[in-house]
C-alpha positions in Angstrom: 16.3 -23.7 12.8 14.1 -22.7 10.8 14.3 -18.8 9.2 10.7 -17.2 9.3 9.5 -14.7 6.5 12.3 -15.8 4.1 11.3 -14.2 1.0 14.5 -15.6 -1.1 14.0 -16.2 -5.0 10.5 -14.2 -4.6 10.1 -11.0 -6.9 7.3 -8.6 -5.6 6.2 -5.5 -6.8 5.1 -2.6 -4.8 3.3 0.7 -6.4 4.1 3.6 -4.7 7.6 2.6 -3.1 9.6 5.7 -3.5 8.5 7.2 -0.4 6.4 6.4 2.8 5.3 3.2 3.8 5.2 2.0 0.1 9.2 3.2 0.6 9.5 1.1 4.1 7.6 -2.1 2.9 9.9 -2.0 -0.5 12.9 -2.3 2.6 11.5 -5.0 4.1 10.8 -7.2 1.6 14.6 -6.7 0.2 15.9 -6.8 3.6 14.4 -10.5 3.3 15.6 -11.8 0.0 12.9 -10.9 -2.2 14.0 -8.9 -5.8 11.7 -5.9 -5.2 10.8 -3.8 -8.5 9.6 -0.1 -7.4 6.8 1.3 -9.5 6.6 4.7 -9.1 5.4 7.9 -10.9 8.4 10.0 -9.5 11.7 8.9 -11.2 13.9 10.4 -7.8 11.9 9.0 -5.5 12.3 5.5 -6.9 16.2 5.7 -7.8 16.9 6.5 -3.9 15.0 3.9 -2.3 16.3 1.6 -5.0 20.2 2.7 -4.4 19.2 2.7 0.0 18.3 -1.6 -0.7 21.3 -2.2 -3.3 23.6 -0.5 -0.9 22.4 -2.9 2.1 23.0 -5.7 -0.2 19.6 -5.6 -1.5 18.3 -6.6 -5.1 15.9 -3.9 -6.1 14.7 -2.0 -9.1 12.8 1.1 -10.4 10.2 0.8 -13.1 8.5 3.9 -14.2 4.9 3.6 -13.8 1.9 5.7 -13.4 -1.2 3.7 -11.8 -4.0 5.5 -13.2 -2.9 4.8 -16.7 -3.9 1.1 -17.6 -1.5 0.8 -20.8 1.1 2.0 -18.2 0.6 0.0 -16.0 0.7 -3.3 -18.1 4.1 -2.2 -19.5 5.3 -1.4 -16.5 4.9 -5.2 -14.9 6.3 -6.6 -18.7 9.4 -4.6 -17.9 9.5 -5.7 -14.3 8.8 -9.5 -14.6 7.8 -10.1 -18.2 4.3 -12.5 -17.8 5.5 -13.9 -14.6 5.8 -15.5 -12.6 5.3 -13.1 -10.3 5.2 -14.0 -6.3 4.4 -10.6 -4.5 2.3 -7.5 -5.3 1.6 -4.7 -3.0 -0.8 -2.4 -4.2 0.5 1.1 -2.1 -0.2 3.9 -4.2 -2.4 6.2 -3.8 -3.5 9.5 -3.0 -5.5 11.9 -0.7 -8.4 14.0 -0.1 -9.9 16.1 2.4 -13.4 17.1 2.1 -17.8 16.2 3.0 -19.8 15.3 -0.1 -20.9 19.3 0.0 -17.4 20.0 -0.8 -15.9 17.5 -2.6 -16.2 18.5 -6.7 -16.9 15.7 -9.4 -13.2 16.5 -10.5 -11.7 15.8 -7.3 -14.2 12.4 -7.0 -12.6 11.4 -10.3 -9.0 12.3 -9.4 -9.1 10.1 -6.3 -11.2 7.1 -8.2 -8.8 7.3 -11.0 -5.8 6.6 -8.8 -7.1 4.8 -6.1 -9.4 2.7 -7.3 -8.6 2.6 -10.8 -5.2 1.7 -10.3 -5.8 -1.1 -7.6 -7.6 -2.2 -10.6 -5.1 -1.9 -13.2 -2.5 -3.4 -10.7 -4.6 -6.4 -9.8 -5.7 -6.9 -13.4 -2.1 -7.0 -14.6 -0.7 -9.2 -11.2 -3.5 -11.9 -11.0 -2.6 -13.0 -14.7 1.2 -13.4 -13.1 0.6 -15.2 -10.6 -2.3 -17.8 -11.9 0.6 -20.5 -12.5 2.1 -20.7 -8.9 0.0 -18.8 -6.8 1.3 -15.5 -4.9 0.5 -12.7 -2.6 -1.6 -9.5 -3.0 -1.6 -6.9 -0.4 -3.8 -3.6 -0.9 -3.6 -0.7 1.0 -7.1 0.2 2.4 -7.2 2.2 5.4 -9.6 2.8 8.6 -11.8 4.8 6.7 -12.6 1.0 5.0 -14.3 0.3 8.5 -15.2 3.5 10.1 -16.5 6.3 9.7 -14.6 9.8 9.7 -14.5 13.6 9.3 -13.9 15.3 5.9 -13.1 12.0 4.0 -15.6 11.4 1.5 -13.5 10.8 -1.6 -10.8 9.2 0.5 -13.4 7.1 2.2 -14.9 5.6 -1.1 -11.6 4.7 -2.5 -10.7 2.9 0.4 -13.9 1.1 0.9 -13.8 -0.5 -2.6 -9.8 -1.2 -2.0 -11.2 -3.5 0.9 -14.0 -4.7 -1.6 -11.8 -5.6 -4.3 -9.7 -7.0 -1.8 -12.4 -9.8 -0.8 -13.4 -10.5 -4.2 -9.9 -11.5 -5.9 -9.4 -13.3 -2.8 -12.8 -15.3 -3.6 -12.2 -15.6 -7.0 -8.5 -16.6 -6.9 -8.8 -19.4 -4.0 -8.1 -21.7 -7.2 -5.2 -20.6 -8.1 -3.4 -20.8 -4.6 -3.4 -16.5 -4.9 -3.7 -15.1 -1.6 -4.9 -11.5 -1.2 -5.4 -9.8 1.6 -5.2 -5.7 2.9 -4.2 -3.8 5.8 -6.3 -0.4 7.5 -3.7 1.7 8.7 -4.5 4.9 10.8 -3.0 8.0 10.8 0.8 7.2 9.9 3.9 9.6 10.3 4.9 10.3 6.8 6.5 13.2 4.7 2.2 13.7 3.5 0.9 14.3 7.0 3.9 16.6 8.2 3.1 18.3 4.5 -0.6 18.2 4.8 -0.2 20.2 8.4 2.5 22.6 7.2 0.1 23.4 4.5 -3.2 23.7 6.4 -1.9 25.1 9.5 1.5 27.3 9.4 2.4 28.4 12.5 0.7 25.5 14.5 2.9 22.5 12.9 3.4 21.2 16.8 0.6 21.8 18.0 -1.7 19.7 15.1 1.1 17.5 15.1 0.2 16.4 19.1 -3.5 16.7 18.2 -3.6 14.2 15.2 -1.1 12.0 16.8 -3.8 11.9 20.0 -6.7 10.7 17.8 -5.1 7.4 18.1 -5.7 5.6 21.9 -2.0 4.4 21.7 -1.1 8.4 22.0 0.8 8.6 18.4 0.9 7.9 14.5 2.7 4.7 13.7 5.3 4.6 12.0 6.1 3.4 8.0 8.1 0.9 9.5 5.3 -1.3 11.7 3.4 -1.1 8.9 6.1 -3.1 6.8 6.2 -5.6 8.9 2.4 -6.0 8.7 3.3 -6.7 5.0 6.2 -8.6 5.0 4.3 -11.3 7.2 1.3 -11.4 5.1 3.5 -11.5 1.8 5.6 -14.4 3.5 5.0 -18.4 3.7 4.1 -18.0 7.6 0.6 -16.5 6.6 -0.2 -19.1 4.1 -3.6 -20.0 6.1 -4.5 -15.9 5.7 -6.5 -14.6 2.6 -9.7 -12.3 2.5 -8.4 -10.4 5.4 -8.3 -6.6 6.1 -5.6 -6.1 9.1 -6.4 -2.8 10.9 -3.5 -1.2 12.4 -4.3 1.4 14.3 -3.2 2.2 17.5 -6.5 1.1 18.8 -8.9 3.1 16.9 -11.1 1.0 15.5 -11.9 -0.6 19.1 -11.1 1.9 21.8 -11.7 5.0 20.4 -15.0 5.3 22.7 
């Protein structure tokens, strides 16, 4: 019978993959057969997850690499997979904000465009030219705030929107070249940043904000790092070959229900 989402003799990157659903996703995609280079700005972070997929018979590597840094970034995929081929990119990384236009300064506008969009960019620059020969799969990480509107995310909510923007385009452009690309909208997910993001902004109510967030979803919690992996792992796999210019939202009903 047939073995779905075999990702044997595949290599795929993923930015991001030391911890969180960049870490999960990195799992999966070992935990299938594909040789999975973690890019990562935090040397620790990528060593563990690399040594938690070799220990469960995994093939996996670390690779040094900060996004927003274009030079960096190019090196980094030499070092990783040379000029190619390569079969899988996930572009994960990426970083917060929490603020309206009123308080959001040019600095932190340029933080957050630097890493988030700039470094999509960078990625997709450097993966595209990899994968012109035998086509691959591209999987951004966009987010609700691509579709919706919410709260206190202006910054957030820009990067996000051109991740889903950029997504459509390379998947125009690229149609060619047998390159899929494709993105998923997650919601709120339970990862080490929210349970630090309400430690910090609310000591002494961790529980309680924990409940409340989790609630803003209509399925009643965060997901988890883990269903968003396997979001991935069937769009980087052969089973979603008839999927490109696509942004998944996964999100406990948010999108749709939250009325």
């Amino acid at each position: 019978m047939k073995e779905y989402f075999d990702l044997r003799g595949k290599k795929a990157i993923v930015t991001g993959g030391g911890s969180g659903i960049g870490r999960s996703i990195a799992v999966a995609l070992a935990a299938r057969g594909a040789e999975v280079f973690v890019l990562e700005i935090n040397k620790e972070l990528a060593t563990s997850v690399v040594e938690e997929i070799q220990a469960a018979g995994g093939t996996a590597h670390s690779v040094a690499c900060d996004v927003s840094v274009e030079a960096n970034v190019e090196e980094a995929f030499t070092q990783a997979v040379g000029v190619g081929p390569l079969d899988i990119l996930i572009n994960n990384a990426g970083i917060a904000h929490v603020g309206t236009v009123e308080t959001t300064s040019g600095d932190d506008l340029d933080r957050i465009y630097q890493v988030n969009v700039k470094g999509v960019y960078h990625c997709l620059k450097a993966g595209v030219s990899r994968m012109k020969e035998k086509g691959g799969s591209i999987v951004n990480l966009a987010s609700i705030v691509s579709l919706v509107g919410i709260p206190d995310r202006f910054a957030y909510s820009m990067s996000k929107g051109a991740v889903y923007t950029m997504t459509l385009s390379v998947a125009k452009d690229y149609l060619p070249y047998n390159i899929r690309c494709n993105s998923i909208a997650p919601a709120r997910v339970h990862t080490p940043f929210v349970d630090g993001f309400i430690a910090k902004n609310y000591p002494g109510r961790e529980k309680e904000m924990f409940e409340k967030l989790s609630k803003t979803q209509p399925i009643g919690r965060m997901g988890t790092p883990d269903e968003m992996a396997a979001l991935v792992l069937y769009l980087c796999s052969d089973e979603a070959s008839f999927v490109t210019g696509t942004c998944f939202p996964i999100d406990g009903g948010f999108i749709t229900l939250n009325n």
